[in-house]
VEXDREN-2710 file (C-alpha; in Angstrom, 1 decimal):
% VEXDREN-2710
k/r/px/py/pz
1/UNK/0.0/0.0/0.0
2/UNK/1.7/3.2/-1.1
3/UNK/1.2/6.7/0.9
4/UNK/-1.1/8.1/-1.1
5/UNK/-3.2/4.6/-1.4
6/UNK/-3.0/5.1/3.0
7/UNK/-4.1/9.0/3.2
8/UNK/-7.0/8.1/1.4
9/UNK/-7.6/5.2/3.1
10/UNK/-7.5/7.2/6.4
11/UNK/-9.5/10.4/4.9
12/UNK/-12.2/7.8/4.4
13/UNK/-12.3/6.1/7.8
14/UNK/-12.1/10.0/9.7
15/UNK/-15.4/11.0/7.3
16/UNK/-17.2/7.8/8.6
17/UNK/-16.3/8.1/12.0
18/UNK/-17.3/11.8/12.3
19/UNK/-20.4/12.0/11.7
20/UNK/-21.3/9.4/14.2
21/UNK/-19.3/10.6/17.1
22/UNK/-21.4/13.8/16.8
23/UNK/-24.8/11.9/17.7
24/UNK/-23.3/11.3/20.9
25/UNK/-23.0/15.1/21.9
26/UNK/-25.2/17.4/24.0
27/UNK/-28.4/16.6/26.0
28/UNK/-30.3/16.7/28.8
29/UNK/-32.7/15.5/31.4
30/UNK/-35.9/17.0/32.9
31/UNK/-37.2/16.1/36.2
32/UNK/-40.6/17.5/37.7
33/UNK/-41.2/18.2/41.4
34/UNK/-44.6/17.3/41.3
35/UNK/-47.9/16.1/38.3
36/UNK/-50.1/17.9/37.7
37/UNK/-53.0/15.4/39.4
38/UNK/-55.9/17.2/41.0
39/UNK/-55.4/20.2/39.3
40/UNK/-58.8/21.9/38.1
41/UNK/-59.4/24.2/35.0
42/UNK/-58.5/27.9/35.4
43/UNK/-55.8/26.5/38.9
44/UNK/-52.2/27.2/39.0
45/UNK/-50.0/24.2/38.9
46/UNK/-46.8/25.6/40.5
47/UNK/-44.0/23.0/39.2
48/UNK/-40.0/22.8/39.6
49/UNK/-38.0/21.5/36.8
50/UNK/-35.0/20.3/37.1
51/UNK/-32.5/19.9/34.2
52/UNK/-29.1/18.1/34.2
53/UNK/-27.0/18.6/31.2
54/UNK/-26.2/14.4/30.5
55/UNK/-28.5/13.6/33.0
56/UNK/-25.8/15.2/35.9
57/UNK/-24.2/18.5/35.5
58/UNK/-27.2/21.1/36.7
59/UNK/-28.0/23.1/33.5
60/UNK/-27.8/26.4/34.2
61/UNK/-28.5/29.9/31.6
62/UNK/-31.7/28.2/29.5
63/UNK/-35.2/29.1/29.4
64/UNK/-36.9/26.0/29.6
65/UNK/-40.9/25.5/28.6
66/UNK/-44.0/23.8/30.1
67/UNK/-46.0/23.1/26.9
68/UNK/-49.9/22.0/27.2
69/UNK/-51.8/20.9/24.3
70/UNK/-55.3/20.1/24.4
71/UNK/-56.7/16.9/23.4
72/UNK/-58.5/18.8/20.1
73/UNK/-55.0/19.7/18.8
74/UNK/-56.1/23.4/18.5
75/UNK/-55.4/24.4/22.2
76/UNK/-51.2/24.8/22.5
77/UNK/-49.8/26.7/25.3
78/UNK/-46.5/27.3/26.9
79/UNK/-45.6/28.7/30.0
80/UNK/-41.6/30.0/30.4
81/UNK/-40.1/28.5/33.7
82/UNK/-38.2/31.1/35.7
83/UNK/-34.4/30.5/37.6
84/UNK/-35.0/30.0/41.4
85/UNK/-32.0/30.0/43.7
86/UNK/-30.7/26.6/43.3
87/UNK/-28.7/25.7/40.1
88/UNK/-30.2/23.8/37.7
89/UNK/-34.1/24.0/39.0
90/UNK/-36.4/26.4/37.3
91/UNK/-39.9/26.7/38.5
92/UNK/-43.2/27.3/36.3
93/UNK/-46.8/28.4/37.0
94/UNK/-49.2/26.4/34.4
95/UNK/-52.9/27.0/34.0
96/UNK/-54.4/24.3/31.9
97/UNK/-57.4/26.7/30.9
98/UNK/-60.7/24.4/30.4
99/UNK/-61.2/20.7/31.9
100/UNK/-60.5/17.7/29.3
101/UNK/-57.8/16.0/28.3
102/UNK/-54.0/17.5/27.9
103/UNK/-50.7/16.4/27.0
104/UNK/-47.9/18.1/28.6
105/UNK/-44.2/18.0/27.3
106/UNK/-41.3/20.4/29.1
107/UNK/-39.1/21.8/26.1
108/UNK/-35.3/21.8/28.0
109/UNK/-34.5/24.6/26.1
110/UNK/-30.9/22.9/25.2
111/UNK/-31.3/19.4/22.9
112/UNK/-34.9/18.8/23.0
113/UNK/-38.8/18.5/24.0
114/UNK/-39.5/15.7/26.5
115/UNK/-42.7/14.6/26.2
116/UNK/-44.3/13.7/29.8
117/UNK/-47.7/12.3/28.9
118/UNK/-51.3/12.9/29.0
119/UNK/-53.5/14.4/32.0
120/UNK/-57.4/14.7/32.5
121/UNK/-58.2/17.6/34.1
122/UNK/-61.8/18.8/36.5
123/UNK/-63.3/15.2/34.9
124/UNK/-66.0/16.4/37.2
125/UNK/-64.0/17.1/40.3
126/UNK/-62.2/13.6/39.6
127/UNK/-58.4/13.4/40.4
128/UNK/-55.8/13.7/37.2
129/UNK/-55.2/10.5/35.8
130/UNK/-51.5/10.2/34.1
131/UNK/-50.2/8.2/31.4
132/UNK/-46.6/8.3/31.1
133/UNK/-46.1/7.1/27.8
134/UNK/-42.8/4.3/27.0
135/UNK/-39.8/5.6/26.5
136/UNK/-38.6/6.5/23.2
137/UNK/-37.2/10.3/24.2
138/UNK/-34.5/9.9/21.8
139/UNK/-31.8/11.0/24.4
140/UNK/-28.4/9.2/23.1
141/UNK/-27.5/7.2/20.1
142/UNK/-29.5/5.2/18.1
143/UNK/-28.7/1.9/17.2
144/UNK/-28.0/3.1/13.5
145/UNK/-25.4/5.8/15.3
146/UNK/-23.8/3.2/17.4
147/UNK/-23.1/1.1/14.5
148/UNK/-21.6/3.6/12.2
149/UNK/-19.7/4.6/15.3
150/UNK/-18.1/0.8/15.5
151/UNK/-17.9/0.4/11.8
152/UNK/-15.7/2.9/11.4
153/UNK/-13.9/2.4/14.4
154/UNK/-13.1/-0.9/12.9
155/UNK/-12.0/0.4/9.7
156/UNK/-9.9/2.7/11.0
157/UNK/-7.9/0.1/13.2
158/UNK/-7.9/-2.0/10.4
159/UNK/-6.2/0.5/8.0
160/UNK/-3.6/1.7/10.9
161/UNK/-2.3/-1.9/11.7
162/UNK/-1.8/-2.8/7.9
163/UNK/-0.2/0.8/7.9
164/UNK/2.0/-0.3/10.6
165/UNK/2.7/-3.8/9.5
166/UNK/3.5/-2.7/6.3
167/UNK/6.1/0.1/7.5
168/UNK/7.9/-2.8/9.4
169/UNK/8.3/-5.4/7.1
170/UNK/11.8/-6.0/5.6
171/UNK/13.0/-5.3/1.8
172/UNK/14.6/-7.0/-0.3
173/UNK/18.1/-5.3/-1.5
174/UNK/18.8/-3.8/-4.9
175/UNK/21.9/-4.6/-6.8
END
């Protein structure tokens, strides 16, 4: 394998890699302090959220979002969280305004919207019901992502040991 053979060789490996290593970059986590159950049309729900940049690192210098929609897909709301005194936690005042059935995501202001699930709300002075749909948030790589990612790993320690190998072996003499 000549040099110019190798540089190509290794240009190709560096523009599979790349693009895969960047699925694994930023993102966070939302946590809530409390659900919205109980809560009645036209009542605040006061809630903390707490986001951690890769699910540790408090998250501090976003403007994270409480969004409602109702059930008719014509009623959308969002309601900005303000910075209280701990790092991290940002607290929102929400006001689902007419009884029926919402959805509520919190949008982290950073990588993405988490969506948190559906809510009934004043079903005739009944209690909230919650439905935390399965997880599919999309936080980390996808399997697609992780393959590409070992793929070209591979390649690329593939192409550097021939490289090396190749560099050590012995040659014949001229003349």
């Amino acid at each position: 394998m000549n040099r110019f053979t190798l540089v190509i060789a290794m240009a190709l490996a560096l523009a599979l890699v790349a693009p895969a290593t960047s699925l694994g970059g930023g993102w966070a986590t939302v946590g809530l302090s409390s659900l919205p159950d109980g809560t009645q049309p036209g009542e605040e729900w006061s809630v903390d959220l707490t986001v951690l940049q890769h699910g540790r690192t408090p998250l501090e210098g976003v403007a994270p979002r409480v969004l409602i929609r109702g059930a008719d897909g014509g009623s959308e709301k969002a309601f900005v969280a303000k910075p209280t005194a701990r790092a991290g936690v940002y607290r929102a005042r929400v006001v689902f305004p007419s009884a029926g059935r919402w959805t509520y995501a919190v949008d982290d202001d950073f990588s993405q919207v988490h969506q948190l699930g559906a809510v009934s709300i004043g079903a005739g002075g009944e209690q909230a019901t919650v439905a935390i749909p399965p997880a599919a948030s999309g936080d980390g790589v996808s399997l697609t992502g992780a393959l590409g990612i070992a793929l070209g790993a591979g390649l690329l320690a593939a192409l550097l040991t021939t490289a090396m190998r190749r560099r050590g072996e012995a040659k014949p003499a001229e003349g």
